[in-house]
C-alpha atoms as an extended CHARMM CRD file, in Angstrom:
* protein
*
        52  EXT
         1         1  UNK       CA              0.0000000000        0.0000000000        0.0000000000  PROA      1               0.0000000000
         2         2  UNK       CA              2.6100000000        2.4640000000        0.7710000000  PROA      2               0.0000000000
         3         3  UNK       CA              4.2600000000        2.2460000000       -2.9000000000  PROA      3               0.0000000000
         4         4  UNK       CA              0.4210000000        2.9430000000       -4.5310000000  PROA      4               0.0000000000
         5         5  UNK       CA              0.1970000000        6.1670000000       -1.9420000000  PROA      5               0.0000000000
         6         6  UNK       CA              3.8570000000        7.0690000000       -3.1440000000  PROA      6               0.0000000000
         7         7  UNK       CA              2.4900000000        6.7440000000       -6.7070000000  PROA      7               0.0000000000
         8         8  UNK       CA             -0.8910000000        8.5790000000       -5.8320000000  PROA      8               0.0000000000
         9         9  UNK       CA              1.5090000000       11.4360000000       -4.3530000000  PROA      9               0.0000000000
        10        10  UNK       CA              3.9070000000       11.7240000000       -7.2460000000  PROA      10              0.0000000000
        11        11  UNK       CA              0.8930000000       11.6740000000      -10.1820000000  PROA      11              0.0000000000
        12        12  UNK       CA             -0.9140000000       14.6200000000       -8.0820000000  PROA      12              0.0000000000
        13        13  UNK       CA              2.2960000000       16.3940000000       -7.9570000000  PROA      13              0.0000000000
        14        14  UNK       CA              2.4980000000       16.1190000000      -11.7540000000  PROA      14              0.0000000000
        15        15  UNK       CA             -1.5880000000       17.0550000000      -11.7690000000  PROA      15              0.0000000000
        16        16  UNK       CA             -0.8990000000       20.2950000000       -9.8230000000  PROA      16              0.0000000000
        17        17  UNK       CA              2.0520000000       21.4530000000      -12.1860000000  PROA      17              0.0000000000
        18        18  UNK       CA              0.3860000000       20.8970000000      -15.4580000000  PROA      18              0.0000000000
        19        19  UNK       CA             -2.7590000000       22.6640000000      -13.6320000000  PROA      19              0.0000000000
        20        20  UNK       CA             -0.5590000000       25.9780000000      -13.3730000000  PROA      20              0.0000000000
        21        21  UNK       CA              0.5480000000       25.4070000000      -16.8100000000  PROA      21              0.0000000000
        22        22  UNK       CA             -2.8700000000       25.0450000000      -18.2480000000  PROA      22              0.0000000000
        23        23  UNK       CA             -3.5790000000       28.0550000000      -16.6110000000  PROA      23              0.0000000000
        24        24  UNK       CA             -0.6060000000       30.1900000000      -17.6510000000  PROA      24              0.0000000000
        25        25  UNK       CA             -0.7480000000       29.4550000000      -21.2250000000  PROA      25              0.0000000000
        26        26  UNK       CA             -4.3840000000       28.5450000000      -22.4100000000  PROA      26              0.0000000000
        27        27  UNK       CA             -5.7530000000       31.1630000000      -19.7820000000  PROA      27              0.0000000000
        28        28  UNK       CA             -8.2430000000       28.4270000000      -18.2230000000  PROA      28              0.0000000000
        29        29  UNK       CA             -9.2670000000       29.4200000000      -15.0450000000  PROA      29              0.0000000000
        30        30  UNK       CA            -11.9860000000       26.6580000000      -14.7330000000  PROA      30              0.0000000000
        31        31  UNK       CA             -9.7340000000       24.0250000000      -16.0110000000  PROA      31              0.0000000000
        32        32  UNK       CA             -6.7760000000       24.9460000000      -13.7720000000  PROA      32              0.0000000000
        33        33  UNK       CA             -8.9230000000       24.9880000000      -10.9200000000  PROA      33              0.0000000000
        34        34  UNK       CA            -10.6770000000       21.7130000000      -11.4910000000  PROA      34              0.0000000000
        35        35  UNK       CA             -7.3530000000       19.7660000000      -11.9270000000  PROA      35              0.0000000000
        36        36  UNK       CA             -5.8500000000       21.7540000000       -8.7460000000  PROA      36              0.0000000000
        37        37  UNK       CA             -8.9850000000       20.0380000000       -7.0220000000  PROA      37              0.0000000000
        38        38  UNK       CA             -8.4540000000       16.5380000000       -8.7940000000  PROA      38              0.0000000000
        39        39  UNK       CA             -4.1840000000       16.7140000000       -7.8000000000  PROA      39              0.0000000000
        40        40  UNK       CA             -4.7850000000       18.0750000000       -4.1080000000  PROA      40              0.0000000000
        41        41  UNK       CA             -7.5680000000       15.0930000000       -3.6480000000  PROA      41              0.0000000000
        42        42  UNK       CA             -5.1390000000       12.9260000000       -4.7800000000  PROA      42              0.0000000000
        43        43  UNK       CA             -2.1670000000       14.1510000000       -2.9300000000  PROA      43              0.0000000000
        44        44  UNK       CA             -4.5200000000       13.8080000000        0.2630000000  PROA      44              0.0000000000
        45        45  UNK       CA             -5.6870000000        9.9190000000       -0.6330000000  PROA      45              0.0000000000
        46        46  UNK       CA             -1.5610000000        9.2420000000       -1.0510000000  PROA      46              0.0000000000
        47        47  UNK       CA             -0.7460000000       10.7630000000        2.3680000000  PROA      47              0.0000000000
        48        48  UNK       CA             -3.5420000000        8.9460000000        4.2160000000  PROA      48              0.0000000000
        49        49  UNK       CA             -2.1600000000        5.4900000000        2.7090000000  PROA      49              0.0000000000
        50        50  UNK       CA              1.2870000000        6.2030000000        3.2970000000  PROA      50              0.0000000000
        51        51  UNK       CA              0.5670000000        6.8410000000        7.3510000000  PROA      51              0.0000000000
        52        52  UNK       CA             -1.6150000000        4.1790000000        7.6430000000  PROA      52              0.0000000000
């Protein structure tokens, strides 16, 4: 479990940083937003499994 909340983790990373790239170049304010949701959920779920 700890290697899928390491991978959860890493992907949300990569989520959040094509989020603020979506949102400095295409000007997508919606977009950038959503995915910042999706990546911080993600982050969250990774964390929880990595402490359990």
């Amino acid at each position: 479990m700890r290697t899928f909340g390491w991978l959860l983790q890493f992907l949300a990373l990569v989520i959040v940083g094509s989020a603020l790239l979506v949102g400095l170049f295409y000007d997508a304010l919606r977009t950038e937003v959503g995915l910042l949701a999706i990546g911080s959920l993600m982050f969250l779920a990774g964390r929880r499994l990595n402490r359990r």
